[in-house]
C-alpha positions as CSV (number, residue, x, y, z in Angstrom):
1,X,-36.3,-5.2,-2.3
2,X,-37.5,-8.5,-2.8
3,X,-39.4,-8.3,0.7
4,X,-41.0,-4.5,0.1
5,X,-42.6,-6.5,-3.0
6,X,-44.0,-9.6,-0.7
7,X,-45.6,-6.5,2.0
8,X,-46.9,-4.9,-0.7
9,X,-48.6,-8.0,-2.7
10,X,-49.7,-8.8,1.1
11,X,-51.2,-5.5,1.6
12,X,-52.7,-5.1,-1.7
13,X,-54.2,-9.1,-1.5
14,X,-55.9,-7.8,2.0
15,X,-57.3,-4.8,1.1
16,X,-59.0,-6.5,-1.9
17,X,-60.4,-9.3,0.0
18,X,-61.6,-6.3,2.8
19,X,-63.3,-5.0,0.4
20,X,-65.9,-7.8,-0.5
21,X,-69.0,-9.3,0.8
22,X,-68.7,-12.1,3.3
23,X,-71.3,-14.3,2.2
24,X,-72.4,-17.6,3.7
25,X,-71.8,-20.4,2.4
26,X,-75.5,-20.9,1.7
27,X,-79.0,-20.4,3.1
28,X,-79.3,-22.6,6.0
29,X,-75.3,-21.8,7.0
30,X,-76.4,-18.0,6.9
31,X,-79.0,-18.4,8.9
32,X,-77.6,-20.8,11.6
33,X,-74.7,-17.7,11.4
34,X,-77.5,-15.6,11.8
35,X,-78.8,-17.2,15.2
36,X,-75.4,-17.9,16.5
37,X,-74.1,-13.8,16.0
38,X,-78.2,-12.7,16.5
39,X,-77.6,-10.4,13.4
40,X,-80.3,-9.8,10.5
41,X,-80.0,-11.3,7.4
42,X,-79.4,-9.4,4.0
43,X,-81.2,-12.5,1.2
44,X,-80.1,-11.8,-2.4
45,X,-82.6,-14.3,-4.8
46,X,-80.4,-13.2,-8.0
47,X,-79.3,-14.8,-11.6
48,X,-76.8,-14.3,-13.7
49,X,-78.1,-13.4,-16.8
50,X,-80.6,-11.3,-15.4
51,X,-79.3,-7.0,-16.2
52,X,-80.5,-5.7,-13.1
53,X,-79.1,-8.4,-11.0
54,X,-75.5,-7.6,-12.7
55,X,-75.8,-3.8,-12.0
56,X,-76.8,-4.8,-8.3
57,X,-73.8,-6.7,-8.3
58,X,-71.3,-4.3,-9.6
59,X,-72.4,-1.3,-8.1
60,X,-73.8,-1.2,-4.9
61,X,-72.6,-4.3,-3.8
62,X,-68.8,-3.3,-4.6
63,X,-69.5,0.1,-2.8
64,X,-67.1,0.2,0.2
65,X,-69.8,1.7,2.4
66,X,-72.3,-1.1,1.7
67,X,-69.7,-3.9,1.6
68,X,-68.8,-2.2,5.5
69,X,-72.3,-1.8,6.9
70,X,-73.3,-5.2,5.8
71,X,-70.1,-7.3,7.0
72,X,-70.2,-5.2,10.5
73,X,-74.0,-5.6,10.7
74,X,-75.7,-8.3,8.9
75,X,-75.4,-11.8,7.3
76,X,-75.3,-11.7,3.8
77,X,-76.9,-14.8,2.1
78,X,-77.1,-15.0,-2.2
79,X,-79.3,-17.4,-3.7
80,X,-78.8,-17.9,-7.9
81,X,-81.7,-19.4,-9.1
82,X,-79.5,-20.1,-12.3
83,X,-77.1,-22.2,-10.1
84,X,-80.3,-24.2,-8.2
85,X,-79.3,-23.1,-5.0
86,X,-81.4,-23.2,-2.2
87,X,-84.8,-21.0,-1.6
88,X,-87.4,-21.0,1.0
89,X,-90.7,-21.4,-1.3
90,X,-92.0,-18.4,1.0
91,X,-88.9,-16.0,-0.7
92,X,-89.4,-17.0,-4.1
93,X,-90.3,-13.8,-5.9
94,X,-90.9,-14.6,-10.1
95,X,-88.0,-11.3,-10.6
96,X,-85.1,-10.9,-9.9
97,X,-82.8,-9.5,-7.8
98,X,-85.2,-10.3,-4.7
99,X,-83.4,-8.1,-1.9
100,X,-84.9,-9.4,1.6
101,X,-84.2,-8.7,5.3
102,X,-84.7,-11.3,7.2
103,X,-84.9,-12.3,10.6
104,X,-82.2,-15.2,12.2
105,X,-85.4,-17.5,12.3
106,X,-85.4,-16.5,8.8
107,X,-88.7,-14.9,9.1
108,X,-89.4,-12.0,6.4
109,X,-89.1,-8.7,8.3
110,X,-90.4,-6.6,5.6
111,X,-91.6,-7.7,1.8
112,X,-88.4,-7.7,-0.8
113,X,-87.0,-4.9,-2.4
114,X,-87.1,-5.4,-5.9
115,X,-85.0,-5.0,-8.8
116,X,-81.4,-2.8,-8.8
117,X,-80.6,-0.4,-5.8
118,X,-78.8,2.4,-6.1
119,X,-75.7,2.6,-3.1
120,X,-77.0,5.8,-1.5
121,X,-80.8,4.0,-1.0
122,X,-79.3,0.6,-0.1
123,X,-77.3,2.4,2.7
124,X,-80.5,3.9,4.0
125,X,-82.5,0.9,3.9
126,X,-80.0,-1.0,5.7
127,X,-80.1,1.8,8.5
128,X,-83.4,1.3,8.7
129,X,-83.9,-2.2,8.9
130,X,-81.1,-2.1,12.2
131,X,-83.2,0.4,13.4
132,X,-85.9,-2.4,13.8
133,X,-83.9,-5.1,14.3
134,X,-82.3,-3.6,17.8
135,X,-85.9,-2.7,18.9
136,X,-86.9,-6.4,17.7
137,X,-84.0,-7.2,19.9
138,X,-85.2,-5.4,23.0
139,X,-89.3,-5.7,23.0
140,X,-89.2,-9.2,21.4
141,X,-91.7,-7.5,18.1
């Protein structure tokens, strides 16, 4: 019995921590990740007092789908401007959540989404931004 109980607390401990963002340590981590694994970057500028930032949080980014395509695809970075942490002056957006896709140089590929986005449309902008990032891949632009 006792070892049905330690499989079980071992399953259940996995598929909870399957089941959440892997996010870099910080900025520049992500984005040395970022070059190493040549994977786009998914930038969060976020607080923790801030309502939308809290429904972006609990919603789409606890969907299984999003969690999924964004540990399989991309490098996830979160900033909390609450918590001082590190921001490129040239992200800095005066709302938040800030959702950018960024390049591994770290170069903006598009401006930010902004405000809370709603699982099915965060799935469908992260198709489309690997869309671009394999053709960035193969032509270089």
């Amino acid at each position: 019995m006792r070892k049905i109980l330690i499989y079980l607390t071992l399953l259940f401990a996995t598929t909870v921590m399957a089941s959440e963002i892997k996010w870099a340590k910080d900025y520049n981590a992500g984005i040395k990740e970022a070059t190493r694994f040549n994977k786009p970057v998914l930038f969060i500028s976020s607080r923790h007092t801030c309502k939308f930032c809290v429904i972006l949080d609990n919603g789409t980014l606890k969907d299984k789908r999003v969690v999924e395509a964004l540990n399989r695809d991309y490098i996830s970075i979160i900033s909390y401007s609450d918590e001082n942490d590190y921001m490129p002056r040239e992200l800095y957006q005066p709302g938040t959540p800030a959702i950018w896709f960024l390049l591994p140089s770290g170069e903006p590929m598009f401006q930010p989404i902004m405000g809370a986005v709603d699982a099915e449309n965060f799935l469908n902008a992260l198709e489309i931004v690997k869309k671009e990032f394999d053709n960035f891949k193969k032509t270089g632009k």
